[in-house]
N, C-alpha and C positions, 0 to 999 in steps of 0.2 A: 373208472379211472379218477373223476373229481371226488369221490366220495372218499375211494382208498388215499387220495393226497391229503382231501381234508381230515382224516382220521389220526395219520401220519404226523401232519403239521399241529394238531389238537392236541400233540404228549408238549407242545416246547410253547405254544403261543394261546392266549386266550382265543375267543372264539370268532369273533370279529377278524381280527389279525390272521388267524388262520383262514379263512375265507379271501379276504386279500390276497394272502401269501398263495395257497391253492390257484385261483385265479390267473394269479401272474404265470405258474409256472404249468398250467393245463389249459389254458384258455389255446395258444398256440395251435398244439396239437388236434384237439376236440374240434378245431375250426377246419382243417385241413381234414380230417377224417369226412366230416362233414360239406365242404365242400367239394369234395371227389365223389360221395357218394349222393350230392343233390345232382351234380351235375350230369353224371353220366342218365342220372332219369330225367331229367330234361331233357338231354341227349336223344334218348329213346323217344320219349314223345314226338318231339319234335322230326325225327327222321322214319320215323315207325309206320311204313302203310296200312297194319292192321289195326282197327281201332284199338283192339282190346288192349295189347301190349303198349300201345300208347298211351292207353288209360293206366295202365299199371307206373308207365315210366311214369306220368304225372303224380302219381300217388305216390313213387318213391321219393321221386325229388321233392315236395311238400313236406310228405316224413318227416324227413333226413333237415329240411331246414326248421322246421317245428320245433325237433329233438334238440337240435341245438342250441337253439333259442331258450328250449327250456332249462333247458342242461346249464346256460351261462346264468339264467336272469332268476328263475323260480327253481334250483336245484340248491343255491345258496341261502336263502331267502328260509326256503323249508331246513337244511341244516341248522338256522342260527338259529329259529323258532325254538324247536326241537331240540335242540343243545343239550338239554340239563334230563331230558327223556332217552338219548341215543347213549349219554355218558351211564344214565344207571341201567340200560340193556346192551349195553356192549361188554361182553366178556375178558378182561385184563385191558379195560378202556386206558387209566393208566392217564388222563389229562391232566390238563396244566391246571396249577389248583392258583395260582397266583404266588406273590410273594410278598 
């Protein structure tokens, strides 16, 4: 989802700008996926009388908050890096060249 926005937002705004721009309009969502799906494995752990399944919920909810964390923090970080390597292996990349 943040990758296909930043791709999106890459034909009209440089690469910074579209990271911004991405951000503002997936951060939302990405957080809400995320936390529905830490929570209900906390959930599990927490109410779970067999260990194992408990251990599982704790593994999901860590996941699931990992992933997001990565997703916000080190998911833009690697695109803006990469920038000028994603633009010559993407097929009808089609970015913003400046003006």
């Amino acid at each position: 989802m943040f990758t296909e926005g930043y791709k999106e937002n890459r034909k009209y705004y440089p690469a910074m700008e579209s990271i911004k721009k991405t951000l503002n309009e997936k951060t939302f969502s990405i957080s809400i996926s995320a936390s529905i799906l830490s929570s209900v494995g906390f959930i599990l752990w927490i109410t779970s009388s067999d260990p194992i399944v408990g251990s599982i919920g704790l593994l999901l909810g860590r996941g699931a908050l990992l992933a997001f964390i990565l997703v916000i923090v080190f998911l833009p970080a690697i695109l803006y890096t990469f920038d000028k390597i994603i633009e010559k292996t993407t097929w009808k990349a089609n970015y913003y060249k400046g003006e």
